[in-house]
The first five atom37 places (N, CA, C, CB, O) and aatype in JSON, in Angstrom:
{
  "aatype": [20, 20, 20, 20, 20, 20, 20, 20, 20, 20, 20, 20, 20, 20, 20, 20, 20, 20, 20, 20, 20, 20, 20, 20, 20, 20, 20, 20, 20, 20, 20, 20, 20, 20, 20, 20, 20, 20, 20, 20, 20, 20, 20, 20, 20, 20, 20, 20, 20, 20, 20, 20, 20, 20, 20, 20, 20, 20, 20, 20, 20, 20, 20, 20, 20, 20, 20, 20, 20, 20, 20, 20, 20, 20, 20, 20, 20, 20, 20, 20, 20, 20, 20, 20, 20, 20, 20, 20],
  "atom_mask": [
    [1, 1, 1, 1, 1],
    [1, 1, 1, 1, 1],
    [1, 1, 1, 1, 1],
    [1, 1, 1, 1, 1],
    [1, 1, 1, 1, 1],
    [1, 1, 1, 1, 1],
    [1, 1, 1, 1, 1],
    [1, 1, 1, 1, 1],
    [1, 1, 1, 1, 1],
    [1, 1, 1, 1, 1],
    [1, 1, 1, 1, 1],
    [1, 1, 1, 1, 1],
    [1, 1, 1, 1, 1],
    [1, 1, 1, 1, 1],
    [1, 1, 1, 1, 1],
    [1, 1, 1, 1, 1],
    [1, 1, 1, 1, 1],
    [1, 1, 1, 1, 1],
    [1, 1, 1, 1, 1],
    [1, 1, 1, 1, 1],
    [1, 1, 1, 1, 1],
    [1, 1, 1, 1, 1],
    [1, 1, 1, 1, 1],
    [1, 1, 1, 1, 1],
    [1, 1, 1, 1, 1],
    [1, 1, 1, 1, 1],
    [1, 1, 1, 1, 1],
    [1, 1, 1, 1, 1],
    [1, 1, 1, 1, 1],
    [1, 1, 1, 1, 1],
    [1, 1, 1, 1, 1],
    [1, 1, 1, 1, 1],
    [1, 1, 1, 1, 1],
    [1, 1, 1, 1, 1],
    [1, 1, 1, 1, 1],
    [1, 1, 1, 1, 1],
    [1, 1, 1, 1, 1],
    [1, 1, 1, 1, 1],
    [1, 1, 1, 1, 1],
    [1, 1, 1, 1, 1],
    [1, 1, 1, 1, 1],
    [1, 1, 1, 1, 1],
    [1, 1, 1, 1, 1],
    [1, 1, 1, 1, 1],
    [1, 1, 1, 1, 1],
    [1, 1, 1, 1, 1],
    [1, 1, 1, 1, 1],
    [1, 1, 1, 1, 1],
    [1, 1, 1, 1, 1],
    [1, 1, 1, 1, 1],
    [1, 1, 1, 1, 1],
    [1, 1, 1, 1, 1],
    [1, 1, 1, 1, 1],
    [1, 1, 1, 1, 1],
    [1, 1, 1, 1, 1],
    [1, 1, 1, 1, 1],
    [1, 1, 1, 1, 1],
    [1, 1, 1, 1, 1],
    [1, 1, 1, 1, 1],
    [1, 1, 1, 1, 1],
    [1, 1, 1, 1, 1],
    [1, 1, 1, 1, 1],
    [1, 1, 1, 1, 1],
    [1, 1, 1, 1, 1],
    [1, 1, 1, 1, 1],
    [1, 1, 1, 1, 1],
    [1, 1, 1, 1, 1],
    [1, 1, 1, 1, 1],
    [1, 1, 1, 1, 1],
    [1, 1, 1, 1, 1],
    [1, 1, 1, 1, 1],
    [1, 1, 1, 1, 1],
    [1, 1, 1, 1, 1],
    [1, 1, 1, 1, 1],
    [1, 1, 1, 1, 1],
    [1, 1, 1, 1, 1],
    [1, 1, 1, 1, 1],
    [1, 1, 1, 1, 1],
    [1, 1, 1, 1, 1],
    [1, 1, 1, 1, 1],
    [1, 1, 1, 1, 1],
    [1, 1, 1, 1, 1],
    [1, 1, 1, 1, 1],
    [1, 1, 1, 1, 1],
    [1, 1, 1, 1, 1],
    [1, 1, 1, 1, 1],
    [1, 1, 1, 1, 1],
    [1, 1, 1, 1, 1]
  ],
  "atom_positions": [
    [[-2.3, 7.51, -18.19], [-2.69, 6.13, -17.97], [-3.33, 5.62, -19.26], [-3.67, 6.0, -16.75], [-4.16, 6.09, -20.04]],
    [[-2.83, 4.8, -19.21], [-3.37, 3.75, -21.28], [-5.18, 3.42, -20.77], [-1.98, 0.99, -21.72], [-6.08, 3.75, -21.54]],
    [[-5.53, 2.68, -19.27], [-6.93, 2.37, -19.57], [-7.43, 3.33, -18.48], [-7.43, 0.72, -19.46], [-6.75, 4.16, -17.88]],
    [[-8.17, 3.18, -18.41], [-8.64, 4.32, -17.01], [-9.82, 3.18, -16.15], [-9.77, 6.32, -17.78], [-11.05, 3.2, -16.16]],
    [[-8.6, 1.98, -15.27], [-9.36, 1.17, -14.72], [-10.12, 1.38, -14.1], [-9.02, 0.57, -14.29], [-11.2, 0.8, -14.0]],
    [[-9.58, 2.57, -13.37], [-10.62, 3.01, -11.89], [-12.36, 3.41, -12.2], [-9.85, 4.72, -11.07], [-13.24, 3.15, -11.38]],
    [[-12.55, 3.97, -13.31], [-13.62, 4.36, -13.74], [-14.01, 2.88, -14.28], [-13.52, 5.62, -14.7], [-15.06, 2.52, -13.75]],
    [[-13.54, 2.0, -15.09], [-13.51, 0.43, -15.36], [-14.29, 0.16, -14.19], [-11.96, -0.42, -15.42], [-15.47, 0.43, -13.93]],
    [[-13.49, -0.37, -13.62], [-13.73, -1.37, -12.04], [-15.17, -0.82, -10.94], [-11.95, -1.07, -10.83], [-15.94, -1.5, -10.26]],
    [[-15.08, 0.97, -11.18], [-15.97, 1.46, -10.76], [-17.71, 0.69, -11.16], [-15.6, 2.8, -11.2], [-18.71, 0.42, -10.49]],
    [[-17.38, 0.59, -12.42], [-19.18, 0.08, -12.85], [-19.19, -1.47, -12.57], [-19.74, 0.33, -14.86], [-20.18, -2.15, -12.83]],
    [[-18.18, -1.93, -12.09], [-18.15, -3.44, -12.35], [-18.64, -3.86, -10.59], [-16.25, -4.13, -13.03], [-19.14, -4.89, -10.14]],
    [[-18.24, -2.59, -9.91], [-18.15, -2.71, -8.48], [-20.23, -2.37, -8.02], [-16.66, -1.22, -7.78], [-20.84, -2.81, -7.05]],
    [[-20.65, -1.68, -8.86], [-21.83, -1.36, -9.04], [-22.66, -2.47, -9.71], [-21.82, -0.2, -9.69], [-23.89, -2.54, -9.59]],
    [[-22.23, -2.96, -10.11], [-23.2, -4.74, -11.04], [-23.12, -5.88, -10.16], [-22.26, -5.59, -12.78], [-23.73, -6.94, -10.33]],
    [[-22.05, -5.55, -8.86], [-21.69, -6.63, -8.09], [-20.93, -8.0, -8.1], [-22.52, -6.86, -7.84], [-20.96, -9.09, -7.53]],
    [[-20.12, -7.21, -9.23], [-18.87, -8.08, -10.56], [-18.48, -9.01, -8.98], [-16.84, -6.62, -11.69], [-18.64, -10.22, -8.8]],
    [[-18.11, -8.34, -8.3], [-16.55, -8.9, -7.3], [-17.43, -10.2, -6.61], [-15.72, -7.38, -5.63], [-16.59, -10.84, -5.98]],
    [[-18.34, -10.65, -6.51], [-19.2, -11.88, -6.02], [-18.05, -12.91, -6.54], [-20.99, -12.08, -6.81], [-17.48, -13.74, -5.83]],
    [[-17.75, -12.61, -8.32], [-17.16, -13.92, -8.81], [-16.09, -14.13, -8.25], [-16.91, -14.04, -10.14], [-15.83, -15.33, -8.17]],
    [[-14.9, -13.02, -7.56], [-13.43, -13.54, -7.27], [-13.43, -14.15, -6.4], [-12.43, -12.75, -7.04], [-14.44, -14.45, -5.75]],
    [[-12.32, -14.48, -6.19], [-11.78, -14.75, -5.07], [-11.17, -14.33, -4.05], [-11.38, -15.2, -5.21], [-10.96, -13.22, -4.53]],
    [[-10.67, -14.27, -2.98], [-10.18, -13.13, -2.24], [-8.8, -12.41, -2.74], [-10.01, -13.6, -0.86], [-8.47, -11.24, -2.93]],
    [[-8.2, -13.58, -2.85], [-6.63, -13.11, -3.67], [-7.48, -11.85, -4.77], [-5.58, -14.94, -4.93], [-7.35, -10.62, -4.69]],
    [[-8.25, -12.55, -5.66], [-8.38, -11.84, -6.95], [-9.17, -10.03, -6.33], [-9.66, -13.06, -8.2], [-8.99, -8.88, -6.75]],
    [[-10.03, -10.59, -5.2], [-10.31, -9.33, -5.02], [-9.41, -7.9, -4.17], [-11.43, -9.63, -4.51], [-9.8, -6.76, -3.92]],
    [[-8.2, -8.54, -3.91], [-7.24, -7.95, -3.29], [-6.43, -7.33, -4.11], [-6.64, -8.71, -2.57], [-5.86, -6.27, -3.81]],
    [[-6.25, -8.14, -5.62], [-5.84, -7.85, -6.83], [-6.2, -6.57, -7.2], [-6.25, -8.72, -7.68], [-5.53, -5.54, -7.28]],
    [[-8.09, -6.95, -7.57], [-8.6, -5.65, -7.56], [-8.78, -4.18, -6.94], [-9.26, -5.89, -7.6], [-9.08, -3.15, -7.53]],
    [[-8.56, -4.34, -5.78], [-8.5, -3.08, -4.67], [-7.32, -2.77, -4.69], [-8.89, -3.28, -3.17], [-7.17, -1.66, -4.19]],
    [[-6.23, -3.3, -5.07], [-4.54, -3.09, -5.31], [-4.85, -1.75, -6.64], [-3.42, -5.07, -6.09], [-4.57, -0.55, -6.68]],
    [[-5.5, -2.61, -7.53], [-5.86, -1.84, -9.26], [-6.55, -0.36, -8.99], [-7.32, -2.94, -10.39], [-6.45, 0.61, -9.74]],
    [[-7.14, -0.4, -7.95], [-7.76, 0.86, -7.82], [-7.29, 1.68, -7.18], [-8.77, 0.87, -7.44], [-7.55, 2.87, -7.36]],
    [[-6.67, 1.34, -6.49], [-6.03, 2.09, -5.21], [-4.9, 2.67, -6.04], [-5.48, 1.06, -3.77], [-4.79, 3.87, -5.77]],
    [[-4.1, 2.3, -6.86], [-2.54, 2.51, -7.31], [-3.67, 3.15, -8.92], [-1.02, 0.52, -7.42], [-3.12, 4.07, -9.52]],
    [[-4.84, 2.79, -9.41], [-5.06, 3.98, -10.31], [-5.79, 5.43, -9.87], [-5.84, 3.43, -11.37], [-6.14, 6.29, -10.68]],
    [[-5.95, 5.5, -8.2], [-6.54, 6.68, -8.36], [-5.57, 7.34, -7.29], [-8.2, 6.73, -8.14], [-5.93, 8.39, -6.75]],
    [[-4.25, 6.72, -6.95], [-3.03, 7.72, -6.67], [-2.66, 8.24, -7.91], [-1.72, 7.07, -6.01], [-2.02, 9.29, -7.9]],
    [[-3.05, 7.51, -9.4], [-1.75, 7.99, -10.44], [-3.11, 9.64, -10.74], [-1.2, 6.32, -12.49], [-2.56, 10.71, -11.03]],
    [[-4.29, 9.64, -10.67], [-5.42, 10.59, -11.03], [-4.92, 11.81, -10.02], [-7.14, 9.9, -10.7], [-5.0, 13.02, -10.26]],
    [[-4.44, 11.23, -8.94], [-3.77, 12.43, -7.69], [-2.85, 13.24, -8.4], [-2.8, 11.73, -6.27], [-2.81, 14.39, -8.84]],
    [[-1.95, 11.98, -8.34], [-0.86, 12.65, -8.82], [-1.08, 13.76, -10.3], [0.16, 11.44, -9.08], [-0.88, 14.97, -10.35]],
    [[-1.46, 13.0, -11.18], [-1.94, 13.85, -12.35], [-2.58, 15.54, -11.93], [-3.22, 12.87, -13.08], [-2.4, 16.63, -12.48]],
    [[-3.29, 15.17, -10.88], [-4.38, 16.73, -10.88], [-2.86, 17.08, -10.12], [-6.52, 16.95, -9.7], [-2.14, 17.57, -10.99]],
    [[-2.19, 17.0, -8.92], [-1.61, 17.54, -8.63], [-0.47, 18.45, -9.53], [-1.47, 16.86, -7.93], [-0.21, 19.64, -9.32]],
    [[0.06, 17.7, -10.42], [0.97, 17.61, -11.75], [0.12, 18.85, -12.32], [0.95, 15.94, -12.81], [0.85, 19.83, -12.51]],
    [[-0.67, 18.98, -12.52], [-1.51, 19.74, -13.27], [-1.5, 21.48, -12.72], [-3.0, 18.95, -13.14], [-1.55, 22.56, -13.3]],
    [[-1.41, 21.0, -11.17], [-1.48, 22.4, -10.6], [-0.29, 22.93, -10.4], [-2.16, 22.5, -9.38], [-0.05, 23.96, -9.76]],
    [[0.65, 22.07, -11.08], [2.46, 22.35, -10.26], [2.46, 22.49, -8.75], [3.31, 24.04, -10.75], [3.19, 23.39, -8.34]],
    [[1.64, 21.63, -7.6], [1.71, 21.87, -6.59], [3.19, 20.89, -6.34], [0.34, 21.67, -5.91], [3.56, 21.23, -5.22]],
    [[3.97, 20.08, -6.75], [5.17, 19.48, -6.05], [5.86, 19.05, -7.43], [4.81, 18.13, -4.85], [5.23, 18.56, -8.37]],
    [[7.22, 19.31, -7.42], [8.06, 18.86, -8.52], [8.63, 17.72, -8.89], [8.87, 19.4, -8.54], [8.96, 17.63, -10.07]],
    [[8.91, 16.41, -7.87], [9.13, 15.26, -7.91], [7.95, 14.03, -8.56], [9.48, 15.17, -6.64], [8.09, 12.82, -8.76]],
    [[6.93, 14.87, -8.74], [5.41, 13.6, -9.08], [6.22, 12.52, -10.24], [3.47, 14.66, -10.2], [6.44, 11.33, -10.02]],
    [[6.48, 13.07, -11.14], [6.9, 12.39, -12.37], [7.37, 10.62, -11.62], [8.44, 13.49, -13.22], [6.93, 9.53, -12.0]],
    [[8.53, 10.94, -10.31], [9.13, 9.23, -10.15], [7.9, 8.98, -9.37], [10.88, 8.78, -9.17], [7.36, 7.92, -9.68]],
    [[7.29, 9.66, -8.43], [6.0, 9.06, -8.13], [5.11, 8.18, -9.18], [5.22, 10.15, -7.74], [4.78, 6.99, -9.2]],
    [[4.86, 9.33, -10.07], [3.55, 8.0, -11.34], [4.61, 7.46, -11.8], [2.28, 8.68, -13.04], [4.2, 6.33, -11.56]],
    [[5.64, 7.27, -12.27], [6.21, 6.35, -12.76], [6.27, 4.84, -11.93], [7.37, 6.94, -13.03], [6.05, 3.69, -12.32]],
    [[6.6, 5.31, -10.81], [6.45, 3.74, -9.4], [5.05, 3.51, -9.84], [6.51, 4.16, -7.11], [4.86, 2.57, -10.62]],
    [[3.99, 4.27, -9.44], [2.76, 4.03, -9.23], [1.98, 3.16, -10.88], [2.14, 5.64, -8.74], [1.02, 2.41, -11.02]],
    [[2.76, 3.62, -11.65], [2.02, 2.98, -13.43], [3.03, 1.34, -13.39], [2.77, 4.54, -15.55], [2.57, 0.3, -13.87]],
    [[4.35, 1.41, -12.77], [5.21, 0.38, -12.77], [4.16, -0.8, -12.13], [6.66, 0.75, -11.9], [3.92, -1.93, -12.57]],
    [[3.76, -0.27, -11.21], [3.2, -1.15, -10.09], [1.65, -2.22, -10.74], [2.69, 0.15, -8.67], [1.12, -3.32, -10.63]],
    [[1.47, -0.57, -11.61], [-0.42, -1.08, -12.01], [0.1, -1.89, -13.42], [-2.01, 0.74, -12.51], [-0.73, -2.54, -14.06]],
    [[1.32, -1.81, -13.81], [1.3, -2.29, -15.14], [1.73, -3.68, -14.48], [2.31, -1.48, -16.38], [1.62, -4.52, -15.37]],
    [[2.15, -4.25, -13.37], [2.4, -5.64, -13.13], [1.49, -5.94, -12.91], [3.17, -6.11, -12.34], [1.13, -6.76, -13.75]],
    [[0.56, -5.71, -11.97], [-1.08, -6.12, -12.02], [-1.92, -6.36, -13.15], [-1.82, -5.17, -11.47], [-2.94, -7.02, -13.37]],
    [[-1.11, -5.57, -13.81], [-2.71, -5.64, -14.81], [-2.03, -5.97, -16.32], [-3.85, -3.71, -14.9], [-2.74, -6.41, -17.23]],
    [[-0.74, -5.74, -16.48], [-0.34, -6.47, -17.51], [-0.25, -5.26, -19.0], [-1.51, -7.83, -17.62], [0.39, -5.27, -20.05]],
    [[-1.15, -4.41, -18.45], [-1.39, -2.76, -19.56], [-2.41, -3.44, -20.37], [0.24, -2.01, -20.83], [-2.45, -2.98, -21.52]],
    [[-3.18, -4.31, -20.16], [-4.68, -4.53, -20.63], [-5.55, -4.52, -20.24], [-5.02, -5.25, -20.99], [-5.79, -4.62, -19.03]],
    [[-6.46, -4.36, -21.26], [-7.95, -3.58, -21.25], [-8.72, -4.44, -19.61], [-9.15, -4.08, -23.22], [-8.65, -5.56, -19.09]],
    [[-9.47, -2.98, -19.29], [-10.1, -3.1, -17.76], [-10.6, -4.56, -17.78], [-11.49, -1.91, -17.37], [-10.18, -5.45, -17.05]],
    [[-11.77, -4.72, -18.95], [-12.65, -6.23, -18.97], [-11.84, -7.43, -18.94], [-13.54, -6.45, -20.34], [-12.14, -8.45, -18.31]],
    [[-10.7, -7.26, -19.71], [-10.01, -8.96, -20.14], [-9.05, -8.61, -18.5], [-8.59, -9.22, -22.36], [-8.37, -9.59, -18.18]],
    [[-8.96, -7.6, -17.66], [-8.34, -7.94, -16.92], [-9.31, -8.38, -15.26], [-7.32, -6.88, -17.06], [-8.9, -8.83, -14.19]],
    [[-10.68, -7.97, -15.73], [-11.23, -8.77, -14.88], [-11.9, -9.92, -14.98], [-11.79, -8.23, -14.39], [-12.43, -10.36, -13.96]],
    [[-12.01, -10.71, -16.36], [-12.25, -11.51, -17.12], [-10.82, -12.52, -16.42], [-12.37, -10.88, -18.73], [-11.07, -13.49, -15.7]],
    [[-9.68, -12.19, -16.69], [-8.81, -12.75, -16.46], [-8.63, -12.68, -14.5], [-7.75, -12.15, -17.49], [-7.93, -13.61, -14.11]],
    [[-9.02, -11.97, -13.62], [-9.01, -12.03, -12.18], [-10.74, -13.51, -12.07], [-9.31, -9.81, -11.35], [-10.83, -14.23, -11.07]],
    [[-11.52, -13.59, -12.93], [-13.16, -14.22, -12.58], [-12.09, -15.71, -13.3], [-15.24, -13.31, -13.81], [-12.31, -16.78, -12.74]],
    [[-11.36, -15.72, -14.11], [-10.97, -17.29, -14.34], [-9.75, -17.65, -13.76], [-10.84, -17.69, -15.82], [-9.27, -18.73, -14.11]],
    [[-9.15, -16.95, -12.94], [-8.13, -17.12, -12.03], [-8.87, -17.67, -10.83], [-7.32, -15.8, -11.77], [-8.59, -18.84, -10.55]],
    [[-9.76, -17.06, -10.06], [-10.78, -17.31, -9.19], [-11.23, -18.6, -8.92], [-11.74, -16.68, -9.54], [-10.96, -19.36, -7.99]],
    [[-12.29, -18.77, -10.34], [-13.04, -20.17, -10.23], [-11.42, -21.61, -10.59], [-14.71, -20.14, -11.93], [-11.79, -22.78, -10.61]],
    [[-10.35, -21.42, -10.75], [-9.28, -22.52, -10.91], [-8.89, -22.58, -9.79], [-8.15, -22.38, -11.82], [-7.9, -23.31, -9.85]],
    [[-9.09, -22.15, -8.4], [-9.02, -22.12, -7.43], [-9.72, -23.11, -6.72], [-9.17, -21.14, -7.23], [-9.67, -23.14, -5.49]]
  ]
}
């Protein structure tokens, strides 16, 4: 994984970032986390050789987070979910 949102989003979820979205945006966000800490599964799993198919798994699963998120950095992508929000 290029950013490691989940750990991202993690401290942002702790400052009480998500007040600013909106619901869409915060659905956005729980989409971002959810699909980066299947690809951390998959990885440890990958790691242990417990199943041989993972590879099209993270590949769906990075396909998915890279439409969400565009493959940029955690901040400008919640920077970019807080001014999506308030144009609402």
């Amino acid at each position: 994984m290029k950013y490691d949102y989940l750990q991202a989003f993690t401290q942002l979820i702790k400052a009480n970032s998500l007040l600013n979205l909106s619901v869409d945006q915060q659905e956005r966000f729980m989409q971002v986390m959810a699909i980066s800490y299947s690809i951390k599964v998959l990885d440890s799993l990958q790691k242990a050789n417990t199943l041989k198919r993972l590879d099209l798994d993270r590949f769906k699963q990075q396909k998915k987070l890279a439409q969400l998120t565009g493959n940029i950095e955690p901040i400008e992508v919640f920077k970019e979910m807080v001014m999506l929000s308030r144009s609402k």
